[in-house]
C-alpha positions in Angstrom: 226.7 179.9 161.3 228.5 176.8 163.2 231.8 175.4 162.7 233.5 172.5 164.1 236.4 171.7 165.4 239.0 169.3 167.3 238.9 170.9 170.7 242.5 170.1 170.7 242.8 173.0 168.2 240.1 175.3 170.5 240.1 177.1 174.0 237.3 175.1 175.1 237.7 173.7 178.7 236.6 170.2 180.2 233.9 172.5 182.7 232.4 173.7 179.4 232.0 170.4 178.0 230.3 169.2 181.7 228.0 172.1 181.9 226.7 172.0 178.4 226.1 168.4 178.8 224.2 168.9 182.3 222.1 171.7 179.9 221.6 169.7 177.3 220.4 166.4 179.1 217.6 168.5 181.2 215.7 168.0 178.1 216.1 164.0 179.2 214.9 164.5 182.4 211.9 166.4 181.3 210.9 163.4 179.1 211.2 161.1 181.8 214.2 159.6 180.7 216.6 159.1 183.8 220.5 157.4 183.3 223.1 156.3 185.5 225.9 159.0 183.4 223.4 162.0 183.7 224.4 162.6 187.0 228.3 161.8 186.8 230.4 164.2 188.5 233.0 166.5 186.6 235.7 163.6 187.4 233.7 160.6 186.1 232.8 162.8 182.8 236.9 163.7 182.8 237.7 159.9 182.8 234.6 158.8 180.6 235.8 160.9 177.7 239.9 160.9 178.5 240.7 158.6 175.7 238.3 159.9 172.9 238.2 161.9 170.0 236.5 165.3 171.5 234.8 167.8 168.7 233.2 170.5 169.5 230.6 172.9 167.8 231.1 176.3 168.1 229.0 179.8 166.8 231.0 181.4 164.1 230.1 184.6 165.3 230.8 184.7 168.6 233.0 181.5 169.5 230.5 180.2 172.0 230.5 176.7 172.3 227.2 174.9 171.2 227.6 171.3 170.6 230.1 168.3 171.6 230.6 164.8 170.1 233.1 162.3 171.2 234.5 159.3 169.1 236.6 156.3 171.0 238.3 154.8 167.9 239.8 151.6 167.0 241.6 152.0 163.8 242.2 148.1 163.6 238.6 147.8 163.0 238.2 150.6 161.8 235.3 151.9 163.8 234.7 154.5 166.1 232.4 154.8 168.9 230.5 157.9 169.3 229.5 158.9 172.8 228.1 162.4 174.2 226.2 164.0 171.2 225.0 167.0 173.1 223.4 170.5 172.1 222.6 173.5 174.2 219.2 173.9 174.5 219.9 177.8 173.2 220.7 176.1 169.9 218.1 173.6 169.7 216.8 173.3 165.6 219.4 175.5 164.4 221.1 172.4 162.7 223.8 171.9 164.9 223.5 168.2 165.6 223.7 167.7 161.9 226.8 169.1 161.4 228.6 167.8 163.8 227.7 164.5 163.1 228.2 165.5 159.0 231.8 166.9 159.9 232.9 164.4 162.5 232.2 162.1 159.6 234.5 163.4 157.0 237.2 164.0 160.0 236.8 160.4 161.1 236.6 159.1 157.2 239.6 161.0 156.6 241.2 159.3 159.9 241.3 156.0 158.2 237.2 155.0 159.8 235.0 153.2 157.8 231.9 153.0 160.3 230.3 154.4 163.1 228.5 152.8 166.1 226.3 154.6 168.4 223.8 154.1 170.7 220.9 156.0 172.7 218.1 155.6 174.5 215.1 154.0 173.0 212.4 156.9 174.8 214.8 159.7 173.2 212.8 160.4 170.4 214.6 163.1 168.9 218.0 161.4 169.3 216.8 158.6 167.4 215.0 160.6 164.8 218.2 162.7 163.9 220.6 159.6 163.9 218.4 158.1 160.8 218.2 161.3 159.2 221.7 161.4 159.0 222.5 158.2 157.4 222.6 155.7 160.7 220.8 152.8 160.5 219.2 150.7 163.0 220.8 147.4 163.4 220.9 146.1 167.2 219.3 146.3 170.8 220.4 146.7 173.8 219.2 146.2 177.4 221.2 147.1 180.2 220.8 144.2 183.2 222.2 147.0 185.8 219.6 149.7 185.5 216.9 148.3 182.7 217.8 150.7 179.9 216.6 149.6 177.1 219.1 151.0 173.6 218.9 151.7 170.1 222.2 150.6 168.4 223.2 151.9 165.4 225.4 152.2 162.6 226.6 155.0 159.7 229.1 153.9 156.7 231.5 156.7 155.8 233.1 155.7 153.1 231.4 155.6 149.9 230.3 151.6 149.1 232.8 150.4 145.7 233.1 146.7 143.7 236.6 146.9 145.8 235.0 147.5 149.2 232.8 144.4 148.5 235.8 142.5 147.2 238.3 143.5 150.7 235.7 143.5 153.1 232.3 141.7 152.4 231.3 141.9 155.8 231.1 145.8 155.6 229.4 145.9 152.2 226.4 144.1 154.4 225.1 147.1 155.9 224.4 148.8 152.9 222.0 146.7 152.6 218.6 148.0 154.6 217.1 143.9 154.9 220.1 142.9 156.2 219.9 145.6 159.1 216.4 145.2 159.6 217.3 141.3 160.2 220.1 142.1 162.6 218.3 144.6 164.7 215.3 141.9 165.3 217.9 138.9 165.8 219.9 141.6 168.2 216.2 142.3 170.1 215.2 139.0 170.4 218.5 138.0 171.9 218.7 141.0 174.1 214.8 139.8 175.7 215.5 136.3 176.3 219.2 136.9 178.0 217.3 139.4 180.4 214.5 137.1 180.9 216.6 134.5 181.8 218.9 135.9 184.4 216.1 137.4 186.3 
């Protein structure tokens, strides 16, 4: 069994958080996939996730840590930005990326978030896979001009969609709607290959 928790409200150290990350992005490397923040040193990760919303996934047994998922918020919006889903390697398939991102949810929900945004590498497969099985959708493209990493953006709505939702904000009520994500990502792709192009 997992639970998850604030680690505000858990013993669980910053060098934790940079090892398991190191473990879990060796499955990265293995696939070929090779990123400027895979190889940021334990002061680059402190000040990368200083200002976020750290929660971490640990075994209900034992208290080991397993998991880690960051959120950088802005309430005014009210989206949050989700950064460094990571899982030990030792707890691959046991479900543990699903709950954080399911508990996260209600945390963030009951935070006063509506939405999500996250985004990964196009070549992680299984990053990509377990973000649309647990309710993102796919609605933008991103290539980075610095290093030619090309991104998958993508977005989750936590708060149940209601006539009043439509009514306050009809922008949100959009992505409910799968055509209309579809059409964003490709407008978002297209975009993305012709600014590249062009400042080559």
């Amino acid at each position: 069994m997992v639970y998850i928790k604030p680690i505000r409200e858990t013993s669980v150290t910053i060098e934790a958080l940079y090892a398991l990350c190191n473990d879990a992005y060796r499955l990265w490397s293995d696939h070929g996939i090779d990123e400027p923040w895979m190889h940021r040193t334990i002061e680059e990760f402190k000040e990368a996730i200083s200002d976020t919303m750290v929660f971490v996934a640990l075994d209900a047994d034992n208290h080991e840590l397993l998991g880690m998922h960051c959120f950088r918020g802005n309430l005014k919006k009210r989206r949050a930005y989700g950064s460094y889903l990571a899982v030990s390697p030792k707890a691959f398939r046991r479900g543990v990326a699903t709950r954080l991102i399911t508990d996260t949810s209600e945390n963030l929900r009951n935070a006063g978030f509506s939405h999500l945004i996250i985004s990964t590498t196009v070549g992680a497969e299984w990053a990509v896979r377990c973000h649309l099985k647990n309710g993102f959708k796919l609605i933008g493209f991103r290539r980075a001009k610095s290093y030619n990493i090309d991104s998958y953006v993508f977005r989750k709505q936590i708060v149940p969609f209601t006539m009043l939702t439509a009514i306050c904000h009809p922008v949100f009520s959009l992505y409910y709607n799968a055509a209309f994500c579809r059409c964003r990502y490709c407008y978002k792709y297209i975009v993305s290959i012709i600014r590249t192009s062009l400042l080559k």
